[in-house]
DSSP file (Angstrom, degrees, kcal/mol; ACC not computed):
  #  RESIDUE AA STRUCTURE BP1 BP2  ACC     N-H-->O    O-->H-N    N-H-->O    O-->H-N    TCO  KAPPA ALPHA  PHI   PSI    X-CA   Y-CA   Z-CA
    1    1 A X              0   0    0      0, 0.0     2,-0.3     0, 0.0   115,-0.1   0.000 360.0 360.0 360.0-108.8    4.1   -2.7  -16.8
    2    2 A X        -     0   0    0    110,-0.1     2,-0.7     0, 0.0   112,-0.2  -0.957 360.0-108.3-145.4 169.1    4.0   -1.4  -13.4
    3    3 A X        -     0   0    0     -2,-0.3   110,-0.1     1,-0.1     3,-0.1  -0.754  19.6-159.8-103.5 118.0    2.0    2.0  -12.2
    4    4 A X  S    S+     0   0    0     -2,-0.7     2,-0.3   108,-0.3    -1,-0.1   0.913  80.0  45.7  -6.3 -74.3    4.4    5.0  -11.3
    5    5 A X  S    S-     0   0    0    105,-0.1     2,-0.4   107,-0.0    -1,-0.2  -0.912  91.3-116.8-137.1 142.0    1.8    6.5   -9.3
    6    6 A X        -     0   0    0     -2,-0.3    41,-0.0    88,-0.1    -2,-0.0  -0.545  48.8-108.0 -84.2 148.6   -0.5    5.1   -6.9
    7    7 A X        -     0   0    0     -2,-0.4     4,-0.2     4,-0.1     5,-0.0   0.380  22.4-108.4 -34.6 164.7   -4.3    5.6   -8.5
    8    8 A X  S  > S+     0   0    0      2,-0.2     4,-3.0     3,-0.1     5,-0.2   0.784 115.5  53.8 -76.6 -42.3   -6.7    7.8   -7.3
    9    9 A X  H  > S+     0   0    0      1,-0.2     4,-3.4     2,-0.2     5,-0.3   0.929 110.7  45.5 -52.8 -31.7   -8.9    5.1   -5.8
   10   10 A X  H  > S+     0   0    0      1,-0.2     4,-3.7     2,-0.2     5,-0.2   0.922 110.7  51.7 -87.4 -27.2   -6.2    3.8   -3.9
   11   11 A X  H  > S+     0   0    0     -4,-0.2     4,-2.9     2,-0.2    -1,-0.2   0.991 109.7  59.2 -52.3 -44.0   -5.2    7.9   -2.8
   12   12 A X  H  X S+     0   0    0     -4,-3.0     4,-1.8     2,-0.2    -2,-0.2   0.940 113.5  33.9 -49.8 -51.0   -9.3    7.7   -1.8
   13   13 A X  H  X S+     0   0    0     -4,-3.4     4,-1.5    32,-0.4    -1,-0.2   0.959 111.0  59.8 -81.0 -41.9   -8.5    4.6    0.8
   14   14 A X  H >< S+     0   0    0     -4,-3.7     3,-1.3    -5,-0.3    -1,-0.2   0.958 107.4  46.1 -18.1 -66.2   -5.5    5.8    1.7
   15   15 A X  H 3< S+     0   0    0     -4,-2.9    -2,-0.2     1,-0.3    -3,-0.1   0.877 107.3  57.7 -63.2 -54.1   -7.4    9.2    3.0
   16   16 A X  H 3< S+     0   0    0     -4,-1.8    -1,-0.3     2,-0.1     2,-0.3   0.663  86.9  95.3 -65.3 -37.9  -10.1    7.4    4.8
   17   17 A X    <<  -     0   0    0     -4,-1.5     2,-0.4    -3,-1.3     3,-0.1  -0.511  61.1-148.1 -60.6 113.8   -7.7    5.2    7.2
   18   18 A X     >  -     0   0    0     -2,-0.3     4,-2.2     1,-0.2     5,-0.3  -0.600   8.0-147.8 -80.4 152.5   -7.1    6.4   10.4
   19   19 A X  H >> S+     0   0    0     -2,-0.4     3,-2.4     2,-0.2     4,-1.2   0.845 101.6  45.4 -56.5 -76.8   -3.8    5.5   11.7
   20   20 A X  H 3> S+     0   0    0      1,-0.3     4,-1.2     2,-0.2    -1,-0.2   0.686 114.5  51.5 -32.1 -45.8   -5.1    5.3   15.5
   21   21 A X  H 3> S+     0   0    0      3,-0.2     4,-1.1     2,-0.2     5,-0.3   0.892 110.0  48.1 -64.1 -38.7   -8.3    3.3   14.3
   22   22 A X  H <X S+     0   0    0     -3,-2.4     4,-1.5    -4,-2.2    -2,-0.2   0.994 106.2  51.2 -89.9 -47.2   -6.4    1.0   12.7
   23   23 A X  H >< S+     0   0    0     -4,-1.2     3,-2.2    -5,-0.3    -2,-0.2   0.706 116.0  49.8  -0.3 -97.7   -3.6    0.3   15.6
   24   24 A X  H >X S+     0   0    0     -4,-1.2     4,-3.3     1,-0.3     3,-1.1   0.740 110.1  46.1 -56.5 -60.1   -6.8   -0.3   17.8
   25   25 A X  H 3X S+     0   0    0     -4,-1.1     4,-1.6     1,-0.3    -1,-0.3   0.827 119.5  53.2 -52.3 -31.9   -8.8   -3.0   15.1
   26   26 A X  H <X S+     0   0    0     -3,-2.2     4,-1.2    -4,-1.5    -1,-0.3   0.775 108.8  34.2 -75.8 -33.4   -5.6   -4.4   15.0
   27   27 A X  H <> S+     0   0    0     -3,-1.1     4,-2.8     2,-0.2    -2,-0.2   0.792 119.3  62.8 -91.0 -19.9   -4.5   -5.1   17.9
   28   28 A X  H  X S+     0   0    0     -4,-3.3     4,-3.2     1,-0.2     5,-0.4   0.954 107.6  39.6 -15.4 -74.7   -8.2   -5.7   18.4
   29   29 A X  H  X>S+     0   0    0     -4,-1.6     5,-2.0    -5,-0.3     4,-1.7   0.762 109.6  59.3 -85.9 -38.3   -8.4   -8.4   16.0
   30   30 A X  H  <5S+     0   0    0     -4,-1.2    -1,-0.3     2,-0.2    -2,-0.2   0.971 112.6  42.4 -54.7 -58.9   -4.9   -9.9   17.1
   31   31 A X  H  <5S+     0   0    0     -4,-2.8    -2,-0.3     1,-0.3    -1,-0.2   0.882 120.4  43.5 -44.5 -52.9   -6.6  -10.3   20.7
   32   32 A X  H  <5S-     0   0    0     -4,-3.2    -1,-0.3     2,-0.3    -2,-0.2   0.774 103.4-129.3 -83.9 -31.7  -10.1  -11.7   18.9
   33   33 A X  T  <5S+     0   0    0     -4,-1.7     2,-0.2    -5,-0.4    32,-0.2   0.862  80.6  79.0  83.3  25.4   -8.4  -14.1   16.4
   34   34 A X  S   <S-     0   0    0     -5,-2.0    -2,-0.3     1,-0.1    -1,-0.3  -0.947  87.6-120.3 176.0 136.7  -10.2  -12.8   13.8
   35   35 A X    >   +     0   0    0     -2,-0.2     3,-1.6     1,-0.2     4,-0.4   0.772  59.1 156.1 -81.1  -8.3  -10.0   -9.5   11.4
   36   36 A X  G >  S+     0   0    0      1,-0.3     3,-1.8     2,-0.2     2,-0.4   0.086  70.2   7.4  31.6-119.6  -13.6   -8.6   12.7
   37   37 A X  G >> S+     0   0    0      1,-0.3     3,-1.3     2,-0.1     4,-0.5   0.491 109.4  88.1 -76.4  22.2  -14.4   -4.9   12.4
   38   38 A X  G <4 S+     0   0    0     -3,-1.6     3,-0.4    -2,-0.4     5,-0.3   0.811  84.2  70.3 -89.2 -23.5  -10.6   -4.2   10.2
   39   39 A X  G <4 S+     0   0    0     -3,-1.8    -1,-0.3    -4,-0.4    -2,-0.1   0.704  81.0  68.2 -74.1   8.6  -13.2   -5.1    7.2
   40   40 A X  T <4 S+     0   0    0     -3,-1.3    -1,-0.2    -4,-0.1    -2,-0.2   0.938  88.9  84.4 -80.9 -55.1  -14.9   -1.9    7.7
   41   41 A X  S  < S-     0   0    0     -4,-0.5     2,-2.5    -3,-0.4     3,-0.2  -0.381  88.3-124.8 -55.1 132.0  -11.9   -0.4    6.5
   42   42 A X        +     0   0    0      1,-0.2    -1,-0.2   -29,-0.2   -25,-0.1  -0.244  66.5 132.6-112.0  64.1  -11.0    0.2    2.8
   43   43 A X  S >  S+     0   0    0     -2,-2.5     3,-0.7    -5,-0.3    -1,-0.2   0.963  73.6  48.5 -89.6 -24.8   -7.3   -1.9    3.5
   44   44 A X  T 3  S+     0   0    0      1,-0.2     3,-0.4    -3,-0.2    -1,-0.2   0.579 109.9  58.6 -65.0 -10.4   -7.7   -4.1    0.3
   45   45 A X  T 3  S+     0   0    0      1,-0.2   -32,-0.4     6,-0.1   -31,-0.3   0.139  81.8  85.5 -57.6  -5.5   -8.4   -0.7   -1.4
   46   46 A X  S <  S-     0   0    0     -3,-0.7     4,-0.2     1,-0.4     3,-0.2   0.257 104.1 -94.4-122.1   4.7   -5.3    0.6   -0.4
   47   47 A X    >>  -     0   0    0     -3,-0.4     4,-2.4     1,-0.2     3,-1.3  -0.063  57.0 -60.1 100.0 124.8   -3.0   -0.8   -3.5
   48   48 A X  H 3> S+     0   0    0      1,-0.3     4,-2.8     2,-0.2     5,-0.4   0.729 128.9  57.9  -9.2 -62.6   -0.8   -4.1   -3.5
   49   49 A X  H 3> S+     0   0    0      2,-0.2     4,-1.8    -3,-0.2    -1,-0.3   0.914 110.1  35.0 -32.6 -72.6    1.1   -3.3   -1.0
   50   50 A X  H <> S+     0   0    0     -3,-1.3     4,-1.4    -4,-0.2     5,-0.3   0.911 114.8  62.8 -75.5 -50.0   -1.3   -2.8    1.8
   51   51 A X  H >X S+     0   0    0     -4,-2.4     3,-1.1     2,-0.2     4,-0.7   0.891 109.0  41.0 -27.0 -87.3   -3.5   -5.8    0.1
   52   52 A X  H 3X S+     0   0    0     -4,-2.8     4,-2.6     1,-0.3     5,-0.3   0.803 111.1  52.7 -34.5 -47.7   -0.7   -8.4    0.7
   53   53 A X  H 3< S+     0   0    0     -4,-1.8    -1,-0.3    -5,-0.4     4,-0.2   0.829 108.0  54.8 -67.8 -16.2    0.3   -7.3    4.1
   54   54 A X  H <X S+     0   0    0     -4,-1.4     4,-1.5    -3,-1.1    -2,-0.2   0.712 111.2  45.1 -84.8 -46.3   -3.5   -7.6    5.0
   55   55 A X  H >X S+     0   0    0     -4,-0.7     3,-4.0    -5,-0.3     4,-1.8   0.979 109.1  53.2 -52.2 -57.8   -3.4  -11.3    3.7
   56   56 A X  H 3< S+     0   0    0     -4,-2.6     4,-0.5     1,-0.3    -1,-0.2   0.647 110.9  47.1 -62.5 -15.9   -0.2  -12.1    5.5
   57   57 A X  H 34 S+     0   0    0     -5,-0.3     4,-0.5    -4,-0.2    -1,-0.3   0.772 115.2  48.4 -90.3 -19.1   -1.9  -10.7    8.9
   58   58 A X  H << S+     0   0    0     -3,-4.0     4,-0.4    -4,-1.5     3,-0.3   0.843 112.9  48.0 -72.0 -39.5   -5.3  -13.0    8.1
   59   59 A X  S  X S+     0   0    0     -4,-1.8     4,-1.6     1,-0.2    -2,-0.1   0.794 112.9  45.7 -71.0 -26.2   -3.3  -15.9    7.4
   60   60 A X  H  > S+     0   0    0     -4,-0.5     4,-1.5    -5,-0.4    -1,-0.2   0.754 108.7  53.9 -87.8 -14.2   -1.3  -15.5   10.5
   61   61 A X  H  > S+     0   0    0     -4,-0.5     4,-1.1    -3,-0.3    -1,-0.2   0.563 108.1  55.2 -88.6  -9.3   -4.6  -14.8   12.7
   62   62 A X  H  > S+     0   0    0     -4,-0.4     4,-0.8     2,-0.2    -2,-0.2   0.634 106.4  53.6 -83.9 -34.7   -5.7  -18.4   11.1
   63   63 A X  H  X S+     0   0    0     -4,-1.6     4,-0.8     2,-0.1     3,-0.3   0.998 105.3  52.2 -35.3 -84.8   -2.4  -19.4   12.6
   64   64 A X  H  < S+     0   0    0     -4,-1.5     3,-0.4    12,-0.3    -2,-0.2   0.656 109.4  43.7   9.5 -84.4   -3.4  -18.2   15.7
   65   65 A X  H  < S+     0   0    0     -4,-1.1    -1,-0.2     1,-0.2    -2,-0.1   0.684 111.7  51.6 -62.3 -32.2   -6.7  -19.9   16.1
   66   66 A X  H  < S+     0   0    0     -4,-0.8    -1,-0.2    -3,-0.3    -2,-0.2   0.772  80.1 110.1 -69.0 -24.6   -5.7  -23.1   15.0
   67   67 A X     <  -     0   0    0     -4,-0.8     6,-0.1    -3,-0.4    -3,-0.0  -0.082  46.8-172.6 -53.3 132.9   -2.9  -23.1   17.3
   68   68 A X        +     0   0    0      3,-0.0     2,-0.2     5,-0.0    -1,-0.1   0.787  58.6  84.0-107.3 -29.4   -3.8  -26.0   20.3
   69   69 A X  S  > S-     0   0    0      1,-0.2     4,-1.5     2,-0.0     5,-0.3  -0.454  72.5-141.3 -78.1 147.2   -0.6  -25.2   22.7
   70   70 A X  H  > S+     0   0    0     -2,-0.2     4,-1.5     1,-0.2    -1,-0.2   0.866 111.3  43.8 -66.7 -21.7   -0.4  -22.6   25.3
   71   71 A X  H  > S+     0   0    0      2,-0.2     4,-1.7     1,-0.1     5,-0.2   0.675 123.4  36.6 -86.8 -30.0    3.4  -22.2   24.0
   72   72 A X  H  > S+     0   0    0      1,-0.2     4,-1.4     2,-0.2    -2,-0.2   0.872 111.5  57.7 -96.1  -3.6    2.4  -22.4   20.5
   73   73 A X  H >X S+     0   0    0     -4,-1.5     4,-2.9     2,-0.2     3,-0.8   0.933 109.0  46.2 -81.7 -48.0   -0.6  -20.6   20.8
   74   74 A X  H 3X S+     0   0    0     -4,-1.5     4,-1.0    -5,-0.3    -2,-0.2   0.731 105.5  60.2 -79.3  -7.5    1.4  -17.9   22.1
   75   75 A X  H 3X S+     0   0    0     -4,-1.7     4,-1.9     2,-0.2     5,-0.3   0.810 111.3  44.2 -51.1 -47.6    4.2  -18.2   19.2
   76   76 A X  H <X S+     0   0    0     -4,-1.4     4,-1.3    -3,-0.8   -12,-0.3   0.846 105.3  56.5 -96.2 -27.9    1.4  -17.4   16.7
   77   77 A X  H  < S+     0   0    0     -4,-2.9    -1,-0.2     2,-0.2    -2,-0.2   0.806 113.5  43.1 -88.3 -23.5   -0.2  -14.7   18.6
   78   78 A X  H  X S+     0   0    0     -4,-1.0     4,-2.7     3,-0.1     3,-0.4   0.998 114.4  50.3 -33.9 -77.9    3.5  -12.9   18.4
   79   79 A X  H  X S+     0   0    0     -4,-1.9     4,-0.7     1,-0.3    -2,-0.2   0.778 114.9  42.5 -49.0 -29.9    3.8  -14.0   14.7
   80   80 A X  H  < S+     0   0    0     -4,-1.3    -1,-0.3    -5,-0.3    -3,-0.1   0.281 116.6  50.1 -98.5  22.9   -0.1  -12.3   14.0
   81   81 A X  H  > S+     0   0    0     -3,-0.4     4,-2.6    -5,-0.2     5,-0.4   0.414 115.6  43.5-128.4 -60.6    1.0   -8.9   16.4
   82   82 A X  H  X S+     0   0    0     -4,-2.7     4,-0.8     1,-0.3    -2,-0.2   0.787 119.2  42.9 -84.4  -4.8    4.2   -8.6   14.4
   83   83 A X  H  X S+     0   0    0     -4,-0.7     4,-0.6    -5,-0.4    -1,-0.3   0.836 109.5  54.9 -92.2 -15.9    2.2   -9.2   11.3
   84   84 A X  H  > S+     0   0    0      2,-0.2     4,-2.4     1,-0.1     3,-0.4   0.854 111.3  48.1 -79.2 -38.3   -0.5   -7.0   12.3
   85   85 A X  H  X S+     0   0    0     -4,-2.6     4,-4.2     1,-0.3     5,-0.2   0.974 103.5  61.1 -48.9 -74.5    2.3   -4.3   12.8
   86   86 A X  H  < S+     0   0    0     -4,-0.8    -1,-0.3    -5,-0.4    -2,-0.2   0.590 102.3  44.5  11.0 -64.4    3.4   -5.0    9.8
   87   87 A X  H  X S+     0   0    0     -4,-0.6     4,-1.8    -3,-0.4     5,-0.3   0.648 110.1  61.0 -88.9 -33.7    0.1   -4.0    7.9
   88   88 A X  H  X S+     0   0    0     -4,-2.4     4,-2.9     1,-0.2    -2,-0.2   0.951 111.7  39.1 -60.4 -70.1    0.2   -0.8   10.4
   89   89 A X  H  X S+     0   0    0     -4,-4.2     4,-0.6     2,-0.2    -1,-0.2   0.556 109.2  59.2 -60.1  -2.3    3.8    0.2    8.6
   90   90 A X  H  > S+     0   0    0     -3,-0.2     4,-0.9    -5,-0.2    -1,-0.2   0.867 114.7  39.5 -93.5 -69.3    2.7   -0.9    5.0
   91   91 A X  H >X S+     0   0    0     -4,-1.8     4,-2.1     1,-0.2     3,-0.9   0.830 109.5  54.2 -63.6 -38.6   -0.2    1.7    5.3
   92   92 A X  H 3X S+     0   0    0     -4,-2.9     4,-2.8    -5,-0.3    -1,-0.2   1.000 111.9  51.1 -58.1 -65.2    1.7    4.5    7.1
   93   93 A X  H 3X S+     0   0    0     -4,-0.6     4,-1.1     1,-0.2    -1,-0.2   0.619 108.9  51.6 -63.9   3.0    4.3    4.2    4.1
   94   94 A X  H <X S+     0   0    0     -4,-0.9     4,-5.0    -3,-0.9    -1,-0.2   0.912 104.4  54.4 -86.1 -48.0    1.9    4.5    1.7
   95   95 A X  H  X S+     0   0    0     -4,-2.1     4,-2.1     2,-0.2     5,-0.3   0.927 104.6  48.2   1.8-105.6    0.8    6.9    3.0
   96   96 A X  H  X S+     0   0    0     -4,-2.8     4,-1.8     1,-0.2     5,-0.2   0.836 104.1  62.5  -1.8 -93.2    3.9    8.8    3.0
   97   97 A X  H  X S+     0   0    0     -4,-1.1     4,-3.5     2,-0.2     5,-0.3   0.871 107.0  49.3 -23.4 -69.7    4.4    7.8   -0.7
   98   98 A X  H >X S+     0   0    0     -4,-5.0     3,-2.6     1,-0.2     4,-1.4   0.839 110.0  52.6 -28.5 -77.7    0.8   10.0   -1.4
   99   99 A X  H 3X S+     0   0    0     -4,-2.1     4,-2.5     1,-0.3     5,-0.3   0.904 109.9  39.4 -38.0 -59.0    1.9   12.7    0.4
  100  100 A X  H 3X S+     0   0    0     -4,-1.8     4,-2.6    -5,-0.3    -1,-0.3   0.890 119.9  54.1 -79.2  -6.3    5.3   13.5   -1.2
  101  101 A X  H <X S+     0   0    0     -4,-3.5     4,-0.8    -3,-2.6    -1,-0.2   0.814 103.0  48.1-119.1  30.4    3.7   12.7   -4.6
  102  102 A X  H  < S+     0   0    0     -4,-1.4    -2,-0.2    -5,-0.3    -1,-0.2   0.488 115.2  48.9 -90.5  -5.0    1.3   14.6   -4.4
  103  103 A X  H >< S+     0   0    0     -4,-2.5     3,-1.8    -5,-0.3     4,-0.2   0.899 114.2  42.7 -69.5 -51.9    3.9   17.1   -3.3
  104  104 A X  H >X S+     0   0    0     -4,-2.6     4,-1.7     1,-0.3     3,-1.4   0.742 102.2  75.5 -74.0 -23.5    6.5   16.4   -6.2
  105  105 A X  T 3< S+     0   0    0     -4,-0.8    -1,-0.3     1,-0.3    -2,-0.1   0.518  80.0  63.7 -93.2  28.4    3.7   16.3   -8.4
  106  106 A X  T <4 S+     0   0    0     -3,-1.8    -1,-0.3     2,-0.0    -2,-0.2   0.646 114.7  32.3 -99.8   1.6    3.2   20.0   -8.4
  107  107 A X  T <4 S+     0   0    0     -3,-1.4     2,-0.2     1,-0.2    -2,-0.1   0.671 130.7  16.5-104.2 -97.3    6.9   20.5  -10.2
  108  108 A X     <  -     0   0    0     -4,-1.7     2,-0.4    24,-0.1    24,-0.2  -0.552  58.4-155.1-146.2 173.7    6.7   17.3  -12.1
  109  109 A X  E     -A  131   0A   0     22,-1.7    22,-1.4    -2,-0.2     2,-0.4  -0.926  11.1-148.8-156.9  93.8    4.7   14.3  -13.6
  110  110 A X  E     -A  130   0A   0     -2,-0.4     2,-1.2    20,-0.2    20,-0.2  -0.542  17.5-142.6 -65.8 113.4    5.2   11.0  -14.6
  111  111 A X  E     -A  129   0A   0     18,-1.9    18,-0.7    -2,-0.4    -1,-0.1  -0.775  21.4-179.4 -77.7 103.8    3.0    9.9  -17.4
  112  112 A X        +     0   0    0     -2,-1.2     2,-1.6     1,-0.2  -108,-0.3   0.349  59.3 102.8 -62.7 -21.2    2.1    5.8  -16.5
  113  113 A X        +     0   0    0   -110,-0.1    -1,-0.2    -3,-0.1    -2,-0.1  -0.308  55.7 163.5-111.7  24.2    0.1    5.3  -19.3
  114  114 A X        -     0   0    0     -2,-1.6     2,-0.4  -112,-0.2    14,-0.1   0.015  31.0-143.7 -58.9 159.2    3.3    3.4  -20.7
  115  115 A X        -     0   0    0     12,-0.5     2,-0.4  -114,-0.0     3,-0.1  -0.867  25.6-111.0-106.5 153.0    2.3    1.2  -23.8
  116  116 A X        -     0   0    0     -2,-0.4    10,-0.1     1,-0.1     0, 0.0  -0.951  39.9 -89.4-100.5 151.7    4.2   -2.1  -23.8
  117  117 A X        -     0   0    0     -2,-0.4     3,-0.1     8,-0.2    -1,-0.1   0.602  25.3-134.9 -47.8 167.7    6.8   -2.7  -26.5
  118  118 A X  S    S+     0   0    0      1,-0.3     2,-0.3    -3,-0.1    -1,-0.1   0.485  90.0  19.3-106.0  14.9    5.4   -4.3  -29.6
  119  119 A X        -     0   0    0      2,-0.0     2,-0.4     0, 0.0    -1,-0.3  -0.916  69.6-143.3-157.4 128.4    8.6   -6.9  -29.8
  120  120 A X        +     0   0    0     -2,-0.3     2,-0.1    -3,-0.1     4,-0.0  -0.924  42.8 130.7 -98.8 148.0   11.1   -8.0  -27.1
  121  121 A X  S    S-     0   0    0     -2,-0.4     3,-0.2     0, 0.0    -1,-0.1  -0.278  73.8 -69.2-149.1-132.6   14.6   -8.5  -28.3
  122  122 A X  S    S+     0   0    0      1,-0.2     2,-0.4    -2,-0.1    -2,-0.0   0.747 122.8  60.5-129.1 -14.5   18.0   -7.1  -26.7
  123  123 A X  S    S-     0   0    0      2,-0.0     2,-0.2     0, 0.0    -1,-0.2  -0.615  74.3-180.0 -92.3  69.3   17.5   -3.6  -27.6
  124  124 A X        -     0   0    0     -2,-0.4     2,-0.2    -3,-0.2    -4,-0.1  -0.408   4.9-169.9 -92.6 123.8   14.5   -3.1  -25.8
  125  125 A X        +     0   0    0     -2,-0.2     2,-0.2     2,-0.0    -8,-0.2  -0.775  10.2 173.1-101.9 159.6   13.0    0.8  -26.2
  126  126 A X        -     0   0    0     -2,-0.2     2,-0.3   -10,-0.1   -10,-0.0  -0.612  22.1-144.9-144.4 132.0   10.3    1.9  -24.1
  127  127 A X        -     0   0    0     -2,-0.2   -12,-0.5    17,-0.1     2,-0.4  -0.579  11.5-157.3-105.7 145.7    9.5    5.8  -24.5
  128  128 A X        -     0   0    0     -2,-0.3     2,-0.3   -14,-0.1   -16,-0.1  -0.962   4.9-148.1-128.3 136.7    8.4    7.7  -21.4
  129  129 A X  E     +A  111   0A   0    -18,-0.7   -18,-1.9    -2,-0.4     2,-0.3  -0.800  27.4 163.6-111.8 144.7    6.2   11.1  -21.3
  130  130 A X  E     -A  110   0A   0     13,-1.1     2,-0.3    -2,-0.3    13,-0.3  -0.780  21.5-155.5-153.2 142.9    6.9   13.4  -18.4
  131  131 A X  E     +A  109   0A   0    -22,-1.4   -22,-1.7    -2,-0.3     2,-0.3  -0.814  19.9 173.0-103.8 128.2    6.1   17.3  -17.8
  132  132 A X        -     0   0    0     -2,-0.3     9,-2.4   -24,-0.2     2,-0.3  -0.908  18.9-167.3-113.0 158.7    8.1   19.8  -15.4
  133  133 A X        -     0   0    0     -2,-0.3     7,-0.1     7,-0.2     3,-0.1  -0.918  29.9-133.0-131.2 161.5    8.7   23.5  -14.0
  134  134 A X  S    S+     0   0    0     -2,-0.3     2,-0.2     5,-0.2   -26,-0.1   0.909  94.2   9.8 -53.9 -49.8   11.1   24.8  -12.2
  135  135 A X  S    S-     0   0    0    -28,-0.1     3,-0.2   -29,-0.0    -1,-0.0  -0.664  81.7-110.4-176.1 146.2    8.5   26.8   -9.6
  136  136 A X  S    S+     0   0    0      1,-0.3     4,-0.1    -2,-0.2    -2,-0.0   0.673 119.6  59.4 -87.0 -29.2    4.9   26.2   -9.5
  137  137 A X  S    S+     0   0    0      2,-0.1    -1,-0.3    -4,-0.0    -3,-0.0   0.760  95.4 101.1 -66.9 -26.1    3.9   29.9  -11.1
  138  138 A X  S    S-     0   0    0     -3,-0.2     2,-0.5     1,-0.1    -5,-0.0  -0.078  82.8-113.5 -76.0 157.2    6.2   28.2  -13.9
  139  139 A X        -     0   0    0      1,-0.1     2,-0.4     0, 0.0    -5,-0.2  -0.595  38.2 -97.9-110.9 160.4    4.4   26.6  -17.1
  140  140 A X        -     0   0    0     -2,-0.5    -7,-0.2    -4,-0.1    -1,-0.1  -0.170  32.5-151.9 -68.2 121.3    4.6   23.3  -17.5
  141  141 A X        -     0   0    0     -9,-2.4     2,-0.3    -2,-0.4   -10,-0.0  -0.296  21.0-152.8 -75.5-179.6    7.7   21.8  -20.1
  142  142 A X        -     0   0    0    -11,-0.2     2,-0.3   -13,-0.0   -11,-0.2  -0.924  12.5-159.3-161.4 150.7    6.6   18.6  -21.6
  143  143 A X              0   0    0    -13,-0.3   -13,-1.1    -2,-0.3    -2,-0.0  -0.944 360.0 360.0-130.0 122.2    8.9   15.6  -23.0
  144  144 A X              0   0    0     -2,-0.3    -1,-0.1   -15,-0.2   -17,-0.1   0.608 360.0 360.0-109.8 360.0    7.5   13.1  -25.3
């Protein structure tokens, strides 16, 4: 089905990006034409999200290069800056997303482990486990 909560690998690449290094390789690599040193960085690592927004800034620096006019050349080098941005604001909000759930998940806890259904029909069930407390001192309730 789909994951809840983003993986631990992809929490791992998260931590390893810096925002400020990645601005500069970006606008780097907008300048160059080419993602050049951004492959040092874990960004396909990073979860769907971040994956896709990473093509969409490769395809558009392929744009770029190919480009033969000084007016179109400088159309694509827009389009690969605002995609490159783009890949800056996919990571930042993933970002984010870690952070508050690794906040939320000290009160409560989505189990992802979801099975899928053994039949689809029109009454479609799918049971979901999740744990809370109130307060962190608090012991963990459980729903199955």
């Amino acid at each position: 089905m789909g994951e809840i909560n983003l993986d631990d690998s992809d929490k791992r690449a998260l931590r390893e990006i810096d925002d400020e290094t990645l601005r500069d390789l970006i606008y780097k690599a907008a300048t160059e034409g080419h993602l050049g040193e951004l492959y040092r960085l874990p960004l396909s690592a990073c979860g769907p999200h971040v994956s896709s927004k990473l093509h969409q800034f490769n395809e558009a620096l392929q744009r770029y290069r190919e480009a033969k006019s000084a007016k179109n050349r400088e159309d694509k080098r827009s389009d690969a800056i605002r995609a490159g941005h783009d890949l800056s604001s996919a990571v930042t909000s993933m970002k984010r997303r870690m952070e508050n759930e690794e906040r939320e998940a000290m009160r409560f806890r989505i189990d992802d482990n979801i099975l899928w259904p053994r039949r689809f029909d029109k009454h479609l069930n799918v049971r979901v486990h999740y744990r809370w407390r109130t307060s962190v001192e608090d012991e963990w309730r459980s729903v199955s």
